[in-house]
C-alpha distance (Angstrom), angle and dihedral (degrees) to the residues before:
residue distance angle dihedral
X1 . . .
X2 4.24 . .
X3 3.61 118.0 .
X4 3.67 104.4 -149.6
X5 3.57 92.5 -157.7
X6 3.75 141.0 54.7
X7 4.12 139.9 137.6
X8 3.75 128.7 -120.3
X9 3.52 130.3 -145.1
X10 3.83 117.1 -157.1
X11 3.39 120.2 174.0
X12 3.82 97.7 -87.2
X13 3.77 102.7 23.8
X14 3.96 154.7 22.6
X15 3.44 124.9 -124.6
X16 3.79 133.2 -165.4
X17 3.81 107.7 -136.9
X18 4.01 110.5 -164.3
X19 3.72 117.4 168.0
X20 3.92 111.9 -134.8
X21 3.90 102.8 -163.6
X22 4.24 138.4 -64.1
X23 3.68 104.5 -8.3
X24 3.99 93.1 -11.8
X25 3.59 127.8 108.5
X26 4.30 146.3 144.1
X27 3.49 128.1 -130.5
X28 3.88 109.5 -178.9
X29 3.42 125.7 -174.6
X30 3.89 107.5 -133.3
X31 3.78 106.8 162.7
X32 3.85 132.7 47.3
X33 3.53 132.8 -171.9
X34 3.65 120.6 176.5
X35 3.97 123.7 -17.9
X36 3.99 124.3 -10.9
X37 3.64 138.4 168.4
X38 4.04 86.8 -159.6
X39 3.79 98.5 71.8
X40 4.34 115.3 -149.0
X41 3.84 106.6 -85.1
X42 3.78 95.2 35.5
X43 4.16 111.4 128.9
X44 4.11 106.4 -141.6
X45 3.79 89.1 -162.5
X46 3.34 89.3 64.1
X47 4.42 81.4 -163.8
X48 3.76 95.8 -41.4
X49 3.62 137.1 94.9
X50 3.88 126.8 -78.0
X51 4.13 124.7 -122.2
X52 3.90 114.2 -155.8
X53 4.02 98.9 -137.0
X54 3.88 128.7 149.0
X55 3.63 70.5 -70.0
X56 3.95 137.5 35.1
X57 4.00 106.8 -111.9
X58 3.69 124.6 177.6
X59 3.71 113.3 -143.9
X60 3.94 147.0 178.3
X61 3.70 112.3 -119.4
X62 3.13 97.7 -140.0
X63 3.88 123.8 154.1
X64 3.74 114.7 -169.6
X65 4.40 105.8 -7.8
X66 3.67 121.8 -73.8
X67 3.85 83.7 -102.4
X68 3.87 90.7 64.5
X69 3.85 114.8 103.1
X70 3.87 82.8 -136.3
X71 3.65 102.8 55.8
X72 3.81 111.5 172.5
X73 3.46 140.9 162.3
X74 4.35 125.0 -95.7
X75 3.73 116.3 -166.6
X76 3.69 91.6 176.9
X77 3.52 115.0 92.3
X78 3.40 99.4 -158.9
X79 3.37 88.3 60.0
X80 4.04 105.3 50.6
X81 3.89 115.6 98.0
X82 4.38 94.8 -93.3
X83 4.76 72.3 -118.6
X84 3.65 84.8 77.8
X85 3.58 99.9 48.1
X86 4.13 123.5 96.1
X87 3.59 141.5 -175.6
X88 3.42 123.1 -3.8
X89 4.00 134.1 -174.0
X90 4.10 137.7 -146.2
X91 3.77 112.0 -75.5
X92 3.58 116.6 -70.2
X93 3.61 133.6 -94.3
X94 3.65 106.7 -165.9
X95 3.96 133.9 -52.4
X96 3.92 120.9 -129.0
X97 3.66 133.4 -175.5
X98 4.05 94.9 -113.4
X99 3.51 139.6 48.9
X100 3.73 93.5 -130.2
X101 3.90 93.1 62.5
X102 3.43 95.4 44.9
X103 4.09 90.9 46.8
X104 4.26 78.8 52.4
X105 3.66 92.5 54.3
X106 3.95 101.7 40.5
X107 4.29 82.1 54.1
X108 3.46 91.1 48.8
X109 4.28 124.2 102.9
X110 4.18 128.5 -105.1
X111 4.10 99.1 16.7
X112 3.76 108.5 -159.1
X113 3.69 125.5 -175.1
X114 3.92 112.7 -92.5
X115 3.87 83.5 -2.6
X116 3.33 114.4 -155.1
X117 4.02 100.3 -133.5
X118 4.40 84.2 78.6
X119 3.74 100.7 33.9
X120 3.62 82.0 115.4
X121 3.56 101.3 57.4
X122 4.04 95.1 35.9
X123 3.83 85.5 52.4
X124 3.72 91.6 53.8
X125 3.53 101.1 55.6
X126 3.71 98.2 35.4
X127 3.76 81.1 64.2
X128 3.97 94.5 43.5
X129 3.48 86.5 48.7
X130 4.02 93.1 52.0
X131 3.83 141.6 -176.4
X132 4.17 91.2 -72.7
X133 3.34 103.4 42.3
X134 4.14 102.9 141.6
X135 3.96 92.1 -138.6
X136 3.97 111.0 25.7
X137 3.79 115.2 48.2
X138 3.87 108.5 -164.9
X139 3.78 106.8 -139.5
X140 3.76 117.3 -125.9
X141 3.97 102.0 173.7
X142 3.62 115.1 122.2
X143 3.71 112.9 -108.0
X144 4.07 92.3 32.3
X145 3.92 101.7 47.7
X146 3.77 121.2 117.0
X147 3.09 106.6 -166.0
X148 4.07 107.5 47.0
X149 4.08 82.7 37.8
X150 4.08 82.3 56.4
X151 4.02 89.1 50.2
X152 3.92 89.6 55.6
X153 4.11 104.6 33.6
């Protein structure tokens, strides 16, 4: 089964991730530690859908251009025209299922990218989340993955 909601930790922020519907979702940044450009309150979806990367990136999934006679949809991100893609954060830390965990780890000491002390907890919702899911797509590619890039840091 989907969750349709989780939070990210990147290395200067949480976000709440909601999805919103086919091809729709939120990311809002609700916690700040330190120095942004993305200030709290800001949506990185900006109305599209949301990839799960080394990073979070919201994205248009757009196939060929709304002009195109043969408009379709592309879940992949690695295969949307880099026009259609949005906001993007700092690398992530580790997603959990509740905000209070993921206020724990943005307080915590040392951040690293994909940092081992959650892999647990990022590993179980990337797989609640799933390959399907109609909002989140969980990026696979090599070079953008999180999860085999987790297995290796």
């Amino acid at each position: 089964m989907n969750i349709n909601e989780f939070y990210a930790v990147t290395l200067t922020s949480v976000y709440h991730v909601r999805a919103l519907g086919n091809y729709r979702a939120s990311a809002v940044k609700i916690a700040l530690k330190g120095n942004s450009q993305v200030q709290v309150g800001h949506d990185i979806a900006e109305g599209g859908m949301i990839a799960i990367c080394r990073d979070l990136q919201g994205y248009v999934p757009e196939k060929y251009g709304f002009s195109h006679p043969m408009t379709g949809f592309e879940r992949r991100l690695e295969l949307v025209n880099g026009q259609w893609w949005r906001g993007g954060t700092s690398p992530i830390v580790a997603l959990f299922k509740t905000e209070e965990e993921a206020t724990a780890c943005l307080n915590s000491k040392n951040l690293r990218p994909r940092d081992p002390r959650w892999i647990d907890s990022t590993r179980r919702v990337m797989e609640e989340i799933g390959d399907a899911h109609p909002s989140f797509y969980v990026c696979h590619y090599r070079g953008m993955e999180l999860l085999e890039a987790a297995a290796a840091a």
